[in-house]
Structure formats: structure tokens, C-alpha cells
C-alpha positions as CSV (number, residue, x, y, z in Angstrom):
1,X,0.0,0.0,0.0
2,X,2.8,2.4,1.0
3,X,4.7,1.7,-2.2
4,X,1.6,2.2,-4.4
5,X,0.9,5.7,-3.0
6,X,4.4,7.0,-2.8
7,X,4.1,6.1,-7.0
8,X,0.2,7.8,-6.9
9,X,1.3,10.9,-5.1
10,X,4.9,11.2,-7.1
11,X,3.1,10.7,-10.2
12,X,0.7,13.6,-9.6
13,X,3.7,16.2,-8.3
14,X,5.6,15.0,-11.9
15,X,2.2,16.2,-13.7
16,X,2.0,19.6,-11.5
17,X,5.2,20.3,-11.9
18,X,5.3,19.9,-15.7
19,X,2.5,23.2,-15.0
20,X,5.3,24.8,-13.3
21,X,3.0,25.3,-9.9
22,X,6.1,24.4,-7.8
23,X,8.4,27.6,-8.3
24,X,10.9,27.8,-5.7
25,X,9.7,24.6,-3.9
26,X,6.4,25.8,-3.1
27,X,3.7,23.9,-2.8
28,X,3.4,20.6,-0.6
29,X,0.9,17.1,-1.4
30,X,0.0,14.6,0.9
31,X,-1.7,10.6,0.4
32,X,-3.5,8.8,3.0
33,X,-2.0,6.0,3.5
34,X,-4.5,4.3,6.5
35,X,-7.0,5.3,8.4
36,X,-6.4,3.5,11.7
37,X,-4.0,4.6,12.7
38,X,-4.1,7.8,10.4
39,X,-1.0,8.0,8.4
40,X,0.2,9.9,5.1
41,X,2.9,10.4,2.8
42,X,3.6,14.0,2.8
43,X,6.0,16.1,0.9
44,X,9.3,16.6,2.5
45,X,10.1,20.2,3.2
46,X,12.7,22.5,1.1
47,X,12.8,19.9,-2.3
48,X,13.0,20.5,-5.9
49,X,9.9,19.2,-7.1
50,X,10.5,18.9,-10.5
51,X,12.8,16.4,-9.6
52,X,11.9,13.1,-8.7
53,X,13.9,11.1,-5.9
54,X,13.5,8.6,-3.0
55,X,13.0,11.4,-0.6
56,X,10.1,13.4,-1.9
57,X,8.1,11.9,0.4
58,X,8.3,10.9,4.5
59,X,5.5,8.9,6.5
60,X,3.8,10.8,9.0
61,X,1.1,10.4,11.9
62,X,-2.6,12.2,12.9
63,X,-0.2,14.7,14.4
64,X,1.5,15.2,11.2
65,X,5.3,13.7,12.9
66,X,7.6,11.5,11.2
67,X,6.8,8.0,11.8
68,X,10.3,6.7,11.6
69,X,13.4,8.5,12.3
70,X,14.9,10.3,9.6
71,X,16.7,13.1,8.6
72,X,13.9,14.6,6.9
73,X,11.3,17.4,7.5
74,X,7.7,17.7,7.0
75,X,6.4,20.7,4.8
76,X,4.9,23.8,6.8
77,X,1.7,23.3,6.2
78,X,1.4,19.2,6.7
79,X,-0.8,20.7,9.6
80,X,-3.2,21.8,6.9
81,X,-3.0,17.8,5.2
82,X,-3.5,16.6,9.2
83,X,-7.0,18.6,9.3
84,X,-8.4,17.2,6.5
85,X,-8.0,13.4,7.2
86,X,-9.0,14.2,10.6
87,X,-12.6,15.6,9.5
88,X,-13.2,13.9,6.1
89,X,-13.0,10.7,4.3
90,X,-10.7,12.2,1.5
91,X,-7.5,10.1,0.4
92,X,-5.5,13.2,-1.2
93,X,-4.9,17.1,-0.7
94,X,-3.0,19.4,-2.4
95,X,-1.1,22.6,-2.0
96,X,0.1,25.0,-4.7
97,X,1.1,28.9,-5.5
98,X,0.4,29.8,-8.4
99,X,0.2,33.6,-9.7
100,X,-3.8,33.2,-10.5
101,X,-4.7,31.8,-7.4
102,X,-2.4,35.0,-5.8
103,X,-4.2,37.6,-7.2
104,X,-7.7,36.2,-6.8
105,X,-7.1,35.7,-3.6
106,X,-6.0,39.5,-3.0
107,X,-8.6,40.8,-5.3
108,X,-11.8,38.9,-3.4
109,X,-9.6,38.9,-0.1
110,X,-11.9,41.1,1.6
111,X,-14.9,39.5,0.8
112,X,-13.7,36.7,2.4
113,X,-14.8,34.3,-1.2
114,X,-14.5,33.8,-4.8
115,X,-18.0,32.8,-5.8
116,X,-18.5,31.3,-9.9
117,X,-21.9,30.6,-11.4
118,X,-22.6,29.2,-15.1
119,X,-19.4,27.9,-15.6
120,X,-18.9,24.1,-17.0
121,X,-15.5,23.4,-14.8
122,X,-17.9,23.6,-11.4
123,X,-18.7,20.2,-12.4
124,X,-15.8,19.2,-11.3
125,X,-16.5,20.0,-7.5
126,X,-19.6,17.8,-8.3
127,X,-21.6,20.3,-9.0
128,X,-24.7,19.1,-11.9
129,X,-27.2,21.8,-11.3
130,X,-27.7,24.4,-14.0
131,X,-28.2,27.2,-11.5
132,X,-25.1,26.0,-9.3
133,X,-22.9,28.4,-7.5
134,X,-19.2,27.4,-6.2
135,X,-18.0,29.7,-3.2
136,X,-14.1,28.9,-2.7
137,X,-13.5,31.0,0.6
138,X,-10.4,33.0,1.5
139,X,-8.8,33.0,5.0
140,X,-6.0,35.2,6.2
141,X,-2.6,33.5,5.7
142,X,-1.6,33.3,9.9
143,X,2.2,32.9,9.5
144,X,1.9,31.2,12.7
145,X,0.5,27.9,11.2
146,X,-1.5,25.9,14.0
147,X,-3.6,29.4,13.9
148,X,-3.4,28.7,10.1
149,X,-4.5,24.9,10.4
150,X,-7.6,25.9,13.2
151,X,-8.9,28.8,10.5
152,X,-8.5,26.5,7.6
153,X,-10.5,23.6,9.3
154,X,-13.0,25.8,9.7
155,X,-14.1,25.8,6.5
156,X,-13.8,21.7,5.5
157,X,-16.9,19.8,5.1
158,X,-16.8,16.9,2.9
159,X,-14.9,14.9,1.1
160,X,-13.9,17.1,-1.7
161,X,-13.2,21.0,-1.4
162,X,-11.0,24.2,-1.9
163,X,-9.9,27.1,0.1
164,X,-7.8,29.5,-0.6
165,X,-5.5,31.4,1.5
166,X,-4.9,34.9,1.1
167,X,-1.3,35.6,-1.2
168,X,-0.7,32.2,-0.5
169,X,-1.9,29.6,-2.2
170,X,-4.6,27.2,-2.9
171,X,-5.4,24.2,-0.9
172,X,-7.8,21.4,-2.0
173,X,-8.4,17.6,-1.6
174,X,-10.5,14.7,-2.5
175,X,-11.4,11.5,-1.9
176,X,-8.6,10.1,-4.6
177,X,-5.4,11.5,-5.9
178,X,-7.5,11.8,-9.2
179,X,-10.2,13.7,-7.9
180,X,-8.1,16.3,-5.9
181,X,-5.9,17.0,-9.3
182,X,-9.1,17.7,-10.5
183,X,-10.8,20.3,-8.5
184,X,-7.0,22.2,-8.9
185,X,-7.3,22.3,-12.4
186,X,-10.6,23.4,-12.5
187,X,-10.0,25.9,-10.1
188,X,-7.0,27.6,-11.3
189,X,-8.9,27.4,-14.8
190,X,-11.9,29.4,-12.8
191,X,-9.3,31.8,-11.7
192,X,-7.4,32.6,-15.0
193,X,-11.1,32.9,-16.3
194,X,-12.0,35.9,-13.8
195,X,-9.0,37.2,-13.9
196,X,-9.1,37.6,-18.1
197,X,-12.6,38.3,-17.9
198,X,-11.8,41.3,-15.5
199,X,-9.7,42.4,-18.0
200,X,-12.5,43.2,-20.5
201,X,-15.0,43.9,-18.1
202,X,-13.3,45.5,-14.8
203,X,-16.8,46.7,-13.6
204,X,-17.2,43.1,-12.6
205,X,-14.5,43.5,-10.1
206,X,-16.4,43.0,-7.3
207,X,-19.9,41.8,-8.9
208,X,-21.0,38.2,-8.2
209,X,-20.6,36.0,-11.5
């Protein structure tokens, strides 16, 4: 099991990186690995991730520690990862800065959400109904991160989601590795919409789509 979601999660952070979401090792992705006890792969902190080696990854607990020894740290925000298997059933979460999800972020910050309506990609969030509104909220970005982590779990409920943190980055997971890829690309495809859309239409700045 361990083996086949170190490949999974490596596999997906190969893809993202081909995006170029990773610049100056930003960005961190975690697998679950088993529920009881809870344990996921997580990236390790400070790495190239364009590269791919045999210490991308480290094993860590529901407290988000290294299982075994090593030399090896966790990313910042494995804190974030910990929330989500603690609340929901998803198997996957990822992390990324990008410069759309940035500036939506600052642009919406104070209204504390992004909100789309009409727009095909919200099916990926699982979303059918023609009349369907997506509301990705924003929280402050708490350089302290267990204030981070208690803000952001505020805002997970169920199994599949996104939240963005304010000139950060964007956080979301799902129940597979397949599904969390997923909602990021559909959400950083909502973003670059807006944002180009704002372009030709800047009285929408702060209008709800």
C-alpha cells in the first residue's frame, strides 16, 4: 500500500510540476496512506519538485510527525493535510502557488470568497445543477500555522473542497489523488477565467458571477 501511493502521489507532483506550480519549492501534497492509525505520505520540506527522488516523500502520523526517524522534515503546512483526514474521508490534498490563485485571492480577499456561477468546470467539485454556485472562501494567511490549520479547518466539510488562502496559495483535496488533481485544475482554470474576464469587463471587479 505504502509503495503504491508513494508512485500515486509522485506521479501527480511529476504532472503539477510539468504546470510549473512548484516555483521555488512551493507547494506541498499529501496521500493517505491508513486510516487507523491515520498515516500519510507528505511532501518533504525544502525539495525541488521537478525532480523526482527517494525522498520526496516521508511517513507521518494524525499529528502530522515523522513515523520513523529520519533526517527529513515535513512541509509547513502538513498541519493543513492533518485537518483534512481528521474531518473527512478524502484520500488526497494538495497545495500549490500559483500567480492566479495569488491575485484572486487579493482581489476577493476582503470578501472573504471567490464565488463562480454558469461555468462548466464547477462540475468538477460535483456540482450538476444548472443554476449552481461554487463559493471557494479565503482566509487570512496566519504565518503562525497551527492558527493557520484551526482557520482552515473551519471551512472543511466533505470529502472534496478548496480554500484559498490569502497571497498564498490554494489548498484542496478529495477523496482520490484523481479527484483532488481535478478540482485544482478546474480551479486555477476558474481563476485565470476571472482574472481575463476582469480584464475586458473591470466593472465586474467586485460583482458576483
Amino acid at each position: 500500500m505504502l509503495k503504491e501511493r508513494w508512485s500515486e502521489l509522485a506521479d501527480v507532483k511529476d504532472e503539477l510540476a510539468q504546470r510549473d506550480w512548484f516555483m521555488g519549492t512551493s507547494g506541498n501534497l499529501a496521500i493517505k496512506v491508513s486510516d487507523h492509525p491515520l498515516q500519510f505520505l507528505v511532501t518533504a520540506s525544502g525539495k525541488d519538485k521537478r525532480k523526482r527522488t527517494d525522498e520526496d516523500f516521508l511517513l507521518v502520523d494524525e499529528f502530522g510527525r515523522a513515523v520513523e526517524e529520519t533526517h527529513l522534515k515535513p512541509s509547513a503546512e502538513t498541519l493543513l493535510h492533518v485537518e483534512i483526514y481528521r474531518k473527512t474521508g478524502a484520500g488526497c490534498s494538495l497545495h500549490v502557488h500559483t500567480i492566479d490563485n495569488n491575485v484572486i485571492s487579493e482581489v476577493y480577499g476582503v470578501q472573504g470568497e471567490v464565488t463562480f456561477k454558469g461555468q462548466e468546470l464547477i462540475k468538477a467539485f460535483d456540482m450538476w445543477e444548472e443554476d449552481a454556485v461554487l463559493k471557494i472562501p479565503i482566509i487570512h494567511n496566519y504565518a503562525h500555522i497551527p492558527t493557520l490549520a484551526r482557520e482552515f479547518s473551519e471551512h472543511i466539510s466533505g470529502d472534496s473542497g478548496a480554500v484559498l488562502i490569502r497571497n498564498h496559495g490554494i489548498t484542496v483535496w478529495g477523496k482520490t489523488a484523481f479527484e483532488a488533481k481535478k478540482i485544482l485544475e478546474a480551479s486555477e482554470f476558474l481563476f485565470r477565467y476571472q482574472l481575463r474576464l476582469l480584464e475586458h469587463k473591470p466593472y465586474q471587479l467586485f460583482k458576483v458571477v
